[in-house]
N, C-alpha and C positions, 0 to 999 in steps of 0.2 A: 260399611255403607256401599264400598263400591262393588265387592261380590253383592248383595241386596240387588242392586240394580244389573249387573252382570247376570243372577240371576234370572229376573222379570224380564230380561232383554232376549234372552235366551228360551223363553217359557212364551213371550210371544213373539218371536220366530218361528217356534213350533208349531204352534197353533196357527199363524199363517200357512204354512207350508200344510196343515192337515188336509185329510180328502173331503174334498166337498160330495156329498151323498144324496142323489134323489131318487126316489119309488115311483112307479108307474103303474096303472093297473092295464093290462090287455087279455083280449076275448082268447085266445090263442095258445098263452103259456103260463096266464096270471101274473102275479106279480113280476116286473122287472125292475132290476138295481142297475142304476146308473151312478158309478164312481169317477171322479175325475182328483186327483193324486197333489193336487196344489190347490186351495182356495185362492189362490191370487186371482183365478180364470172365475169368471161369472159362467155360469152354467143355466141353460135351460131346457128342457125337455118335453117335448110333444106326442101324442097318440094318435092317429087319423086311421080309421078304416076305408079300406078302398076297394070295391069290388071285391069282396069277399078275403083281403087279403088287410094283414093291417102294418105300417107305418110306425115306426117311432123317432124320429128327427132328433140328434144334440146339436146342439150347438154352442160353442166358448166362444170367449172373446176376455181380453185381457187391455186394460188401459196401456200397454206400451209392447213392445215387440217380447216376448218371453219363450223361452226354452217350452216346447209344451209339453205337457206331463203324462205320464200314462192315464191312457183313460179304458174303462173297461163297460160292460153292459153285460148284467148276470141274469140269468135266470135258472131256475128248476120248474120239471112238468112229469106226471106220473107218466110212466111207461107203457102204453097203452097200443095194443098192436104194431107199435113200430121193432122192429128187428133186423138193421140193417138201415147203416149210413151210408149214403153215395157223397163223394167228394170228386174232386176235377183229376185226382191222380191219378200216374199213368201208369200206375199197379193195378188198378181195379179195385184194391182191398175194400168189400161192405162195412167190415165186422165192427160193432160198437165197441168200441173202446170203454176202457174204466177210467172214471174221472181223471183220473191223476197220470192218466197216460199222457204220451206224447201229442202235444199243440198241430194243428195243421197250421198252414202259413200260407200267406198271399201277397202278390204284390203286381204294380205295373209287367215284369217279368217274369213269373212265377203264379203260374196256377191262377184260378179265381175265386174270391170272396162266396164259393154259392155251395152248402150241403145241405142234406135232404135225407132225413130219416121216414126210411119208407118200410111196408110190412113183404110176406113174402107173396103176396097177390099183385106187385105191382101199381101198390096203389100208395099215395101222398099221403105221410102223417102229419110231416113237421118239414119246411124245407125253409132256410134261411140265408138271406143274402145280404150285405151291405154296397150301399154305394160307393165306398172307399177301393176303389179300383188301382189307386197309381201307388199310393202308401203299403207298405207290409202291416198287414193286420193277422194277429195270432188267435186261430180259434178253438179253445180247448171245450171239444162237445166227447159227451161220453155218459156212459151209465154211472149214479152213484150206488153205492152197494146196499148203505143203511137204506129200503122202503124201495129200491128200485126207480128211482129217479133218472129223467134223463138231463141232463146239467151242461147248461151253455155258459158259454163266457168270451164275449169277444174284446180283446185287446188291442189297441191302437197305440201308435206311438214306441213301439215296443223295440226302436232301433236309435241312433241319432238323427237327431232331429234337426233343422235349422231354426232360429226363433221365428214365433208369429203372434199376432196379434186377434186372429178370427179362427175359427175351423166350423164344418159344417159337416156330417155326416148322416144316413140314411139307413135304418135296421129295416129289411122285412121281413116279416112272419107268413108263412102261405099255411095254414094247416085246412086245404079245401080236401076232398075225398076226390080224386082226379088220380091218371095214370100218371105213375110218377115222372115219367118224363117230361111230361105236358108241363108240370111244376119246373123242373130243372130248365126249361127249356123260356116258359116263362119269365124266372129270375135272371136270366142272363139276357133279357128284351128288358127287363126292369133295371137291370146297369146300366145299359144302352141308355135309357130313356134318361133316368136320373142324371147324366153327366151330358147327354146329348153328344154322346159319341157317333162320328158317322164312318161308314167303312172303308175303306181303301177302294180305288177304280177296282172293278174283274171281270177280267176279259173272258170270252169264251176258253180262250186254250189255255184257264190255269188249272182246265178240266180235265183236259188231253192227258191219254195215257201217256206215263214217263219212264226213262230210262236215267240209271244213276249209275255213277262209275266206281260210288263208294269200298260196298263187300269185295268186289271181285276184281279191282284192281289196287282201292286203297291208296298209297301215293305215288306207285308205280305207271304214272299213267306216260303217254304219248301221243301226241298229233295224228301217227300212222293210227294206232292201235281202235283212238277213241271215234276215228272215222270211219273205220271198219266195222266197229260195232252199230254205229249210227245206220250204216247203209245195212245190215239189217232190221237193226229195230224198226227203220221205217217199211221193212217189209209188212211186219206184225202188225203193223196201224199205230203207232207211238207218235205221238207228236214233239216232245221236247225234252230234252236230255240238258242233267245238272252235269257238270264236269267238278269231281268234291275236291280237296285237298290235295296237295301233290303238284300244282300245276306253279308254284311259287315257289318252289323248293326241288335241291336236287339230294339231299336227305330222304332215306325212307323209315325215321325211327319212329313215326307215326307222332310226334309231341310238335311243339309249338314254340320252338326256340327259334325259327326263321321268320317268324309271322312279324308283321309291322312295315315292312316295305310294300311289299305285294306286287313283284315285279317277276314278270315271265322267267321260267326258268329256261333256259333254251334246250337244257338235255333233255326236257320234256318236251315243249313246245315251240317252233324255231321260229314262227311268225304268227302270233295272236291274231292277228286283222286277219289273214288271210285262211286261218284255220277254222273261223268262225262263220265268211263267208261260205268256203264248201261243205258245212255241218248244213249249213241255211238251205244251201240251193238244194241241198238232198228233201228238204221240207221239214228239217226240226229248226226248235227257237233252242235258243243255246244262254242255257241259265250258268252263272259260274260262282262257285261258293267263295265266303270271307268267312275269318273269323273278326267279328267288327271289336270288343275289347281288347285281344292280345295283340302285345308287342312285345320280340321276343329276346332277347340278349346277344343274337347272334345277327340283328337286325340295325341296317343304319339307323334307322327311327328310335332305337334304343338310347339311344345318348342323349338325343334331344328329349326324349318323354320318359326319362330315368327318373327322376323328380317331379312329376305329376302320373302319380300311382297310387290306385286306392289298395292294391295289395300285390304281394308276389305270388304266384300260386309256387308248394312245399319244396318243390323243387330250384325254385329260384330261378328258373329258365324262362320263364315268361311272367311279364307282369301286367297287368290288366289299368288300364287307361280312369283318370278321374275324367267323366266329362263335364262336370264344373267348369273347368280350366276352357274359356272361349278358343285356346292354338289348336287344343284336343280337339274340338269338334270340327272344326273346318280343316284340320287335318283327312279326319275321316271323311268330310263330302268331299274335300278333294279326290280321294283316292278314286272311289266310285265314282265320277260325273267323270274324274278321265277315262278311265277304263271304258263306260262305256259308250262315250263320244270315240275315242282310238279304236275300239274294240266290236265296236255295232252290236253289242251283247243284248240279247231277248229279256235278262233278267236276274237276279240273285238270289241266293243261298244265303242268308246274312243268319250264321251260327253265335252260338255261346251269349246272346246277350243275356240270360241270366248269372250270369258272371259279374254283373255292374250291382255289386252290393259292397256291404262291409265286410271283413273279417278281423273282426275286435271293436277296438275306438275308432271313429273319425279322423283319419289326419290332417283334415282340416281344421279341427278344430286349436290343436296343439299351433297352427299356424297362421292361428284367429283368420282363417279364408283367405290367405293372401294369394291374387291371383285370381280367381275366380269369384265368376259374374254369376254366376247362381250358388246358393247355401246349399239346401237341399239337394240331394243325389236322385230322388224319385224323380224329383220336377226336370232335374237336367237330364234325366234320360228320356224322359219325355219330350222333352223340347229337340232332342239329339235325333230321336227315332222323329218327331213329326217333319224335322227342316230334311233330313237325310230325303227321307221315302219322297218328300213332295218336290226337291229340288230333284233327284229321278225322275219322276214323273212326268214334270217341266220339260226336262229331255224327248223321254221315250214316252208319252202319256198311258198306254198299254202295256207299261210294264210289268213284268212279272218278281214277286216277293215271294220267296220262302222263310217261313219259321219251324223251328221244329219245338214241339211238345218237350217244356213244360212252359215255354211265352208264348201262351193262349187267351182267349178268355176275350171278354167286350171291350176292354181296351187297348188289348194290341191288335186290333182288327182294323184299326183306323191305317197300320201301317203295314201291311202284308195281306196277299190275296190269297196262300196255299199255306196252310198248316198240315204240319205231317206230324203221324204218331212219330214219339220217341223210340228209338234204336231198340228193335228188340230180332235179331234175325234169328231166323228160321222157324219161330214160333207163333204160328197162327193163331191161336189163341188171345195170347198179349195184343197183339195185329187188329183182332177183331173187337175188343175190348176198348183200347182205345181211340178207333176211328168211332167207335160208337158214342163214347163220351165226349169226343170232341164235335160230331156231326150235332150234339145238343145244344151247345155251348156258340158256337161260331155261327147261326144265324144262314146268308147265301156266301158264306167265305167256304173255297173251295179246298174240302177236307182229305189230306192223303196218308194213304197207308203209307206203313215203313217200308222201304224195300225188299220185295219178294227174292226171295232167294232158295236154292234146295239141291241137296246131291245128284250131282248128274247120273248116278244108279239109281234112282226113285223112283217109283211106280207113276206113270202119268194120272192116274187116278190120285193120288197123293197131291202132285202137282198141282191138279185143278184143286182139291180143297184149300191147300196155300193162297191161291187165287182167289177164290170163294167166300173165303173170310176174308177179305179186302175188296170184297163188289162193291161193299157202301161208301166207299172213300172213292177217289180217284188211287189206280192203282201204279205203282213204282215197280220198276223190276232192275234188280242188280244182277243177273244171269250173262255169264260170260256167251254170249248167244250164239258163237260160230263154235261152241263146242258144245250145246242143247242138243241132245238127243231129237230126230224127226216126230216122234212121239209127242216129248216134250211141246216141241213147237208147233204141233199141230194143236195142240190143247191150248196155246196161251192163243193163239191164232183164234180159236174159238169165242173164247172168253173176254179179248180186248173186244172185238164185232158185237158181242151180244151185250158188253159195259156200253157201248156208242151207240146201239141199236136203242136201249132203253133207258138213254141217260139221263132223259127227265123224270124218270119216275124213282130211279139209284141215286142219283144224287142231286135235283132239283124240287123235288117233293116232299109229301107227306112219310118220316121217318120214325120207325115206332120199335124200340130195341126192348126186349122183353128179359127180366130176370137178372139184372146186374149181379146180383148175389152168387149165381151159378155161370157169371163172364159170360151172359150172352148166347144161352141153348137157340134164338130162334130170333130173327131179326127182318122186320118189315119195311117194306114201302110201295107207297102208291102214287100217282097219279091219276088225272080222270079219267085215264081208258084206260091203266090197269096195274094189277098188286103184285109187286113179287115179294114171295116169303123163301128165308133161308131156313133151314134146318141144320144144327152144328152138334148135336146130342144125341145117339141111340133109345130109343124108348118112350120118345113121346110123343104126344098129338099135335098136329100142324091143325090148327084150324085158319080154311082158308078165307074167313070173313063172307060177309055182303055177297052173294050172288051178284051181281050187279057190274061187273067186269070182267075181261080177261085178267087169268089168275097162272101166274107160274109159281110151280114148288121147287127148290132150289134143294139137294139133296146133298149136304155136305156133310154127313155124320159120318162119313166112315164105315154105313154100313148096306147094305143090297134092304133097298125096298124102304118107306114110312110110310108109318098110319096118316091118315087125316081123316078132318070132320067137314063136311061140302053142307051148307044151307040151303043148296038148290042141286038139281039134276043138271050135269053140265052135256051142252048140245053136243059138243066132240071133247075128246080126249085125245093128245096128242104126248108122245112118251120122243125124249130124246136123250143119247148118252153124253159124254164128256167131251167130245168130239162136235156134238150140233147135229150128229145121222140122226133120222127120223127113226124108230126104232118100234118093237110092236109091245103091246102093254094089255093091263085086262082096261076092262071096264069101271066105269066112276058110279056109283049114284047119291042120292041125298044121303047126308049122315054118314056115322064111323066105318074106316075101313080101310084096306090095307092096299096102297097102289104098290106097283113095280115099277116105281126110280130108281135106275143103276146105279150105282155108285158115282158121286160127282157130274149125276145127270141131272133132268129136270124132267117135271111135267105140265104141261100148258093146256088148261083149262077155257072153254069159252061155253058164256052162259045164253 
């Protein structure tokens, strides 16, 4: 009898714990399945079309606080002109995956919840977003093989979880016939909206061309060394220089074993206050980098925060901060509110917060939370980055934030004014790729290239295209500049003047990146008085739009001369080389044809 009952006890156990299953129909992809992994959780599911675009709402809720359970949202839809995925990564990769390929992933620090299966015209087949911004959500979209399917699946819950009693999530579907972008650029106004994220303050100069110490000195830095660079770049027109790593440490093995103090090194810098005021008085703002999760073993703070660690990174040398734990976090606003009350600092570098995750189980949980005032790791870094940024701000209200790619996306924009592509030196390509996907995504948050950099033998025409692919960003430059070639510096000299000359229409305006699939052959923008188009590819046609404005073509390919296509007869033609000389040119008229742009020059059209 008492296996019998041990049995049946066991048998509805199971059945409790079974997935709860609901179907939906939508205009968009037809059927979708909504799974939720524990019947304990009441489940319900909603459809709403909205402006051409459609809605599907879950929602749980469980009669007492409960572990939540994975939950998923499936669908399949014939493959129908779309060929080529766009995602937030900082690879660029299009290419549709096969089902069973690797999951993309998202979280508060990591990428954003938005992909977009588009065709090779540039045009929206399928673009999908959730409103789960702060949670890591897994999205495995991909071709399946049997009939040619494209096959979604998004996964929630897919890390530890702390228990809850509610949850609320947001699926959209965009399948309108629009430039792809317009769709990308959309669903990241639609995370916005759904969460009611608002941006961080941004100041004009988080615009200003920048100077970083990174490439070209790395953590070899000095008070003389970084002054002397400054009192050039401010020749060049630069407004504000980060000072990166190095300045907290008299180590140069490039790792993160001294991190966690964050106190002046003197062999590098002999009086902080005073080194920051004559950077100022030269006319830069003077941003200085952190790394906000590591503390490093060779650091006082080590001992004290050796047992509130959410992991060690493989080396053992630095281990990364739980900010659950309420010491952790007002450790960290300590650090920053002194520095820059002592320090009169313009602003921060605040590196590696995608580092605030798991690697393996929770050790909290083995600890049943002892210690900390928040469960969840999402929410505590949330709550970590909102009191940080706003208790700066309280300070310096104008202050300036850097993040770098891959903590982008609509809700880290509430705490940072300057996103920059991810590390990718010397390749403009990558450069160009990611300031383009990121200038979708970040709304008026002010978007920056990686640090320009290139061998001091390089052709100045080279140079400028380095430059060129990073017009649509605010541009960085890591060049040791009292050893630039005249050449060189005549060129960046050009090109910082002509960023600041037309910086409302580079990067306050209408942004229109063409061809993600091929990184980006030809990338626009405009303003009301006028377009400028980049050209980055041999071979193809610039069309320079609407008659209807001043029109510069931007000749970055590499190669002497592009076609273009003109809708109107333009009243003058004006041809300039790499340098900004006025230089002499043929003739324009309506329709295809072949102008003579120098290499890494331009030509400025008025109609």
């Amino acid at each position: 009898m008492r296996r019998v009952l041990l049995l049946i006890a066991t048998v509805m156990l199971a059945v409790s714990a079974m997935a709860a299953e609901r179907k939906v129909q939508t205009a968009s992809v037809g059927e979708v399945t909504v799974k939720c992994a524990d019947k304990a959780w009441k489940m319900d599911v909603k459809v709403v079309e909205k402006g051409g675009r459609e809605e599907i709402t879950l929602e749980m809720t469980a009669q007492q606080a409960l572990t939540p359970p994975q939950l998923s949202v499936e669908f399949s839809t014939p493959q129908l002109d779309a060929h080529h995925l766009w995602n937030s990564a900082k690879a660029c990769h299009t290419e549709i995956r096969p089902d069973w390929g690797k999951a993309y992933t998202s979280s508060l620090a990591y990428e954003m919840p938005i992909y977009s299966f588009i065709n090779t015209n540039n045009r929206n087949r399928l673009t999908i977003a959730t409103s789960e911004a702060i949670r890591k959500v897994e999205a495995q979209l991909g071709l399946r093989e049997e009939g040619a399917l494209l096959i979604g699946k998004l996964r929630f819950f897919v890390e530890p979880e702390a228990p809850l009693t509610h949850y609320k999530t947001t699926i959209l579907l965009d399948k309108r016939d629009i430039f792809w972008a317009d769709a990308v650029r959309d669903g990241a106004q639609w995370i916005t909206a759904q969460n009611g994220f608002v941006a961080y303050n941004l100041p004009e100069a988080a615009f200003a061309p920048l100077y970083s110490t990174w490439y070209q000195f790395h953590q070899q830095i000095t008070d003389h060394e970084i002054e002397a660079e400054c009192c050039e770049a401010v020749k060049l027109g630069m407004g504000t220089i980060i000072v990166d790593d190095g300045w907290q440490t008299a180590d140069n093995n490039r790792g993160y074993a001294y991190c966690g103090d964050w106190e002046v090194a003197s062999v590098r810098i002999k009086d902080m206050a005073a080194h920051v005021k004559r950077v100022q008085a030269m006319g830069m703002k003077y941003m200085l980098w952190y790394s906000v999760p590591y503390v490093g073993k060779y650091s006082k703070a080590y001992e004290r925060f050796k047992d509130k660690m959410l992991y060690h990174r493989s080396n053992r040398s630095v281990g990364v901060v739980d900010p659950r734990f309420p010491e952790v976090r007002e450790y960290i606003y300590s650090i920053y509110e002194k520095a820059l009350r002592d320090w009169n600092l313009d602003g921060f570098k605040l590196d590696f917060i995608d580092s605030f995750r798991f690697e393996g189980k929770d050790p909290a949980v083995a600890q049943n939370y002892a210690g900390r005032d928040i469960k969840s790791l999402p929410e505590a870094v949330n709550l970590l980055m909102k009191e940080l940024t706003g208790r700066l701000q309280a300070i310096k209200p104008d202050i300036l934030i850097e993040f770098r790619q891959r903590y982008i996306g609509p809700a880290i924009r509430q705490y940072g004014n300057m996103f920059r592509a991810s590390d990718c030196p010397g390749d403009m390509q990558s450069n160009r790729g990611r300031i383009a996907n990121l200038r979708l995504t970040s709304g008026s948050t002010a978007v920056h290239a990686d640090m320009l950099e290139w061998n001091l033998s390089e052709k100045p025409e080279v140079v400028a295209r380095h430059i060129l692919s990073a017009m649509y960003g605010v541009v960085q430059y890591s060049a040791m500049l009292r050893q630039v070639p005249e050449s060189h510096l005549q060129v960046m000299k050009h090109w910082i003047d002509f960023s600041q000359k037309h910086r409302k229409a580079l990067l306050h305006s209408s942004f229109r990146p063409y061809h993600p699939e091929a990184y980006f052959p030809i990338l626009e923008a405009e303003s009301d008085q006028e377009r400028i188009i980049t050209l980055y590819q041999e071979g193809m046609v610039v069309n320079a739009g609407a008659a209807d404005r001043e029109v510069y073509i931007l000749n970055a390919s590499g190669a002497e001369g592009l076609v273009v296509e003109l809708q109107g007869k333009p009243r003058k033609v004006e041809y300039y080389d790499m340098y900004g000389n006025h230089i002499a040119g043929n003739k324009l008229v309506k329709g295809v044809q072949r102008a003579a742009v120098p290499m890494s020059g331009y030509v400025k059209l008025t109609f």
